[in-house]
N, C-alpha and C positions, 0 to 999 in steps of 0.2 A: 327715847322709849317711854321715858316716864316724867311728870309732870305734877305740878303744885298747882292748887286752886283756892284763888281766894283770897283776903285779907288778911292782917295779924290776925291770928286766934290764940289762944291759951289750947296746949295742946299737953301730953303726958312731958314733962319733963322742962316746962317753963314756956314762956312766950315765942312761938316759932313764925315766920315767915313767909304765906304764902303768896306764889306769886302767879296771877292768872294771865293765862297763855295766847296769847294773840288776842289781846283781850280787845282793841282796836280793831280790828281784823274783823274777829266776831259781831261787834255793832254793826257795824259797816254792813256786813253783809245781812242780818236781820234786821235793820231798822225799826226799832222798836219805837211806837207811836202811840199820844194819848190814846185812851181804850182797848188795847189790845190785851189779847190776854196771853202769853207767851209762858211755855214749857221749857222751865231748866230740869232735862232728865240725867245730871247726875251735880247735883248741887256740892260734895265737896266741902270745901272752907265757902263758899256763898260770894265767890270774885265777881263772876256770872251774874247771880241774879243781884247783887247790889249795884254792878255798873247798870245794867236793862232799867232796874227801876228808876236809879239817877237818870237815865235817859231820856224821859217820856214817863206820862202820870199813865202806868199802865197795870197789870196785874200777873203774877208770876207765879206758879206753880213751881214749885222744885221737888222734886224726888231725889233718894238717893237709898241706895240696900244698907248700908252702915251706919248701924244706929250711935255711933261716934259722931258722925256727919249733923246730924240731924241736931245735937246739944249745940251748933254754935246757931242753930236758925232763930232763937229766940230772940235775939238781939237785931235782926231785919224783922221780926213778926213787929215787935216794939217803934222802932224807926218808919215801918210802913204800913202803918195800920189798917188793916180790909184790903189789903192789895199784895199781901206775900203771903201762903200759904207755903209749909212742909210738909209731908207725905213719905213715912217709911215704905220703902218698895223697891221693885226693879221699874225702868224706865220701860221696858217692854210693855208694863201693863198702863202706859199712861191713859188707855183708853177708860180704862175700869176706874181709873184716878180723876180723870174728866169729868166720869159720869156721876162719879159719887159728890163732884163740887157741881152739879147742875149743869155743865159746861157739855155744849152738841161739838166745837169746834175751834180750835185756836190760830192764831196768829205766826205762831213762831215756835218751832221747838230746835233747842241747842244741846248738843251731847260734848263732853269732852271726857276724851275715852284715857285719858291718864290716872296712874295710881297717885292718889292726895298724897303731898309732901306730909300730912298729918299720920296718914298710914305708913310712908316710906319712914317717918323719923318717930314710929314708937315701937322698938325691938319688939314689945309681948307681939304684935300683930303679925311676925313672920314674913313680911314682904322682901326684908334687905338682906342683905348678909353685912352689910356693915356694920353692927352690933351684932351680938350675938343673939337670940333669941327663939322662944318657942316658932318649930314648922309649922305654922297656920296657914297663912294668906287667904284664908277667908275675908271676902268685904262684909258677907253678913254674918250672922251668928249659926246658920244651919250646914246642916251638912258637911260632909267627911271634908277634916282638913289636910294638906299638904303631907305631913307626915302621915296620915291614914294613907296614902295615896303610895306614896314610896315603899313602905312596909308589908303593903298587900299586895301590889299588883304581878304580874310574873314579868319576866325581864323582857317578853316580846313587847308587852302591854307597856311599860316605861317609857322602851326604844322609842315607838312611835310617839308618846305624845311628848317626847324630848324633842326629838325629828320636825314634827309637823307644825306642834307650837314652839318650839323656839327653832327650828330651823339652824338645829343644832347637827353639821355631818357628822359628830362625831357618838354620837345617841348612842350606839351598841355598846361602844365601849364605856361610856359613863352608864349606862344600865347596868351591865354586867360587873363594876364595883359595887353596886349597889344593894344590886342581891347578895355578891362578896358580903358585902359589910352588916348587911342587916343579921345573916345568917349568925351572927357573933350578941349582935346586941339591936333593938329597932333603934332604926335614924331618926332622933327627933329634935333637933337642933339645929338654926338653921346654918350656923358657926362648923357642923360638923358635914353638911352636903355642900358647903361652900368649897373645906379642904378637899371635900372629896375630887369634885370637879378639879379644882386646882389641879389635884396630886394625877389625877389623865387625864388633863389637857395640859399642863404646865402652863407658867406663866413668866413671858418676858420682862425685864426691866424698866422697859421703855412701853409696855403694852397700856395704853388708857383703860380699856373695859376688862374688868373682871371675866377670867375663863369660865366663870360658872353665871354669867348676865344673863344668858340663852338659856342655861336650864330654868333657872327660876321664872323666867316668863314661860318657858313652857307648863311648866306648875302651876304660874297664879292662872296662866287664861285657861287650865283643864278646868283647874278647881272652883273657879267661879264660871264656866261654863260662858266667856267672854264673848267670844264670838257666837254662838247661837245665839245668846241675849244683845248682841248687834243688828244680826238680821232680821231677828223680830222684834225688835224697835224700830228699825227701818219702816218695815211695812206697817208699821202701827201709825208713825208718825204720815206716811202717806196718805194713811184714811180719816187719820182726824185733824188736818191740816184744810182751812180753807182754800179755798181759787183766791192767789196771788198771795199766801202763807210762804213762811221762808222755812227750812230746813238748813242746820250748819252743826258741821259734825268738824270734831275735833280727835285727829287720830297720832298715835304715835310709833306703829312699824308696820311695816309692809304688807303684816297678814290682814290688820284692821282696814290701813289704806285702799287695798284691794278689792273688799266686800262693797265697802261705801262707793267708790269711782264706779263697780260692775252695778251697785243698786241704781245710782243714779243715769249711768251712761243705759240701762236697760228700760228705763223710765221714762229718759229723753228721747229715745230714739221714734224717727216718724215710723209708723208702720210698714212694714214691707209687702210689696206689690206683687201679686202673685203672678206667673205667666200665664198668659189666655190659652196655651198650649197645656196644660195641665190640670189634673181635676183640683176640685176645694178641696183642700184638705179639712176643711171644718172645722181650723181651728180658730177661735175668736181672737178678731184684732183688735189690741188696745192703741189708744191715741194717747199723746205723752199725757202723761201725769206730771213732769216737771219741767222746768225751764233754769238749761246751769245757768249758774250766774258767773262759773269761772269754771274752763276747762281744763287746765293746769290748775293743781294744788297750790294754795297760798303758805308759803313757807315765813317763819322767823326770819327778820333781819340782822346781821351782827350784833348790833345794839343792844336786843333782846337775849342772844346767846349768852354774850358774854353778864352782862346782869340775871340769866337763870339761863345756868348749863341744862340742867333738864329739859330746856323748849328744844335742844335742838334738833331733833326729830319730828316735831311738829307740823302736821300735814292738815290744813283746813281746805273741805270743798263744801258747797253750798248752793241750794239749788232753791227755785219758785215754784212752788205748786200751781199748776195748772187746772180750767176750768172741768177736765179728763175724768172719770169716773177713774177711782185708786184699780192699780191692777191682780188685784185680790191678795191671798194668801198665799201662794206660789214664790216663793224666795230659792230654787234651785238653780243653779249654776252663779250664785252670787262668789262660791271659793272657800263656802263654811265646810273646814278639813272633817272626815269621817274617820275614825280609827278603828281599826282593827278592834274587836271582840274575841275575847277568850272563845276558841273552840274553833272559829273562822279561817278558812284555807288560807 
């Protein structure tokens, strides 16, 4: 589910390890080539854009929302001088990113949609329950954190984005301690929803993942609004992508898997032929916009696993843009969940 990017960096608490994820995988399928100019839209520890630029004398954009991320890019600005640029942002907006470097259209953009082992291993940032630490899980600096989220919302409103983003059956009931519990004191710790979970789900001896893994990713993807900022990166990256530009997305559970396989499989598909026996319906037919480059997801090898447990849910698909005009702004039925709204039947 979750995933390191990147090289050794100096991170809160001494020199940590990261290790980027199908990093082979990902070249391979971008090929990154003198002149191009290729988008890493979630740069990370910078794994990504230091292999691309060792690759080929090319030029690389990186984005990333966490302004932690961004203090290790100095040291590639230095290393590759007029040919890496950083950019604090969401990857959604790489078009407005593009345009403010002068750039109509790039070569190549790469997502890798895991939380930075630099995030997972500094408790203040609230991602783990392995330490103990402030409920944040913010990747950027704005907006209501994690514990704002638990403290406020009402116990339907939890349910679901327990359910939906962590695909947790047993949501009601870890909701309903939580209002329990908050009613006494706010939850703001993340040592203290960790036992919670624990204490109604129970936890076996022999059980590998933590009974509260599922809440916490239902948490971090509300609170940083993950998947909506997948789909519309999606379509961003289809419009500012040239004919014969590669797209490779790097995902790590089922909900992300899902959006990316339905954007691209909705992309590739030929147009569908109407019967002569029926009126137009009128609506406009696109011609692919992409060409997969692998119809089955490429997955970690043992090798990889066992040298970083974290890859092993690592799902890469990856596709070629095509000469197709992009198929606009319309990203429905891609599987980005809706939750119920206070007041709503």
């Amino acid at each position: 589910m979750m995933t390191g990017r990147g090289r050794p960096s100096f991170a809160a608490g001494g020199l940590a390890r990261h290790i980027p994820v199908l990093l082979s995988e990902v070249l391979k399928a971008l090929e990154p080539e003198d002149g191009d100019t290729i988008i890493d839209g979630t740069f990370g520890a910078g794994g990504y854009s230091r292999a691309i630029l060792e690759a080929a004398d090319c030029r690389v954009i990186a984005i990333d929302r966490d302004p932690g991320a961004l203090a290790h890019a100095q040291e590639l600005t230095e290393t590759f001088p007029g040919r890496f640029r950083a950019v604090l942002g969401r990857y959604s907006e790489m078009e407005r990113v593009a345009d403010a470097e002068g750039i109509e259209a790039v070569d190549g953009v790469v997502l890798d949609l895991g939380v930075s082992s630099m995030q997972l291993d500094q408790p203040e940032r609230g991602f783990s329950f392995a330490k103990d630490g402030p409920l944040d899980m913010r990747m950027g600096a704005e907006g209501p954190t994690a514990a704002d989220i638990v403290n406020s919302l009402d116990e339907a409103q939890l349910a679901d984005i327990i359910y939906i983003f962590g695909e947790e059956r047993r949501s009601r009931a870890i909701a309903k301690a939580i209002v329990r519990r908050r009613a006494a004191a706010p939850m703001t710790r993340t040592g203290e929803l960790a036992d919670l979970v624990a204490g109604v789900l129970g936890r076996k001896r022999d059980e590998a993942k933590h009974p509260a893994t599922r809440t916490f990713q239902a948490l971090r993807l509300h609170v940083n609004a993950e998947l909506d900022e997948l789909a519309e990166g999606l379509g961003a990256a289809e419009r500012l992508l040239r004919p014969g530009g590669r797209l490779v997305v790097v995902t790590f559970h089922s909900l992300e898997d899902r959006i990316v396989k339905r954007f691209l499989a909705s992309r590739s598909a030929p147009p569908q032929k109407g019967s002569r026996f029926l009126p137009d319906s009128g609506e406009k037919e696109f011609l692919p916009s992409f060409q997969l480059l692998n119809r089955r997801p490429v997955e970690p090898n043992e090798e990889e696993v066992r040298s970083n447990p974290r890859a092993r849910s690592a799902r890469l698909r990856a596709a070629r843009r095509t000469e197709a005009p992009a198929h606009g702004s319309g990203l429905a039925g891609l599987g980005v969940p809706e939750l119920r709204r206070k007041g709503d039947a």
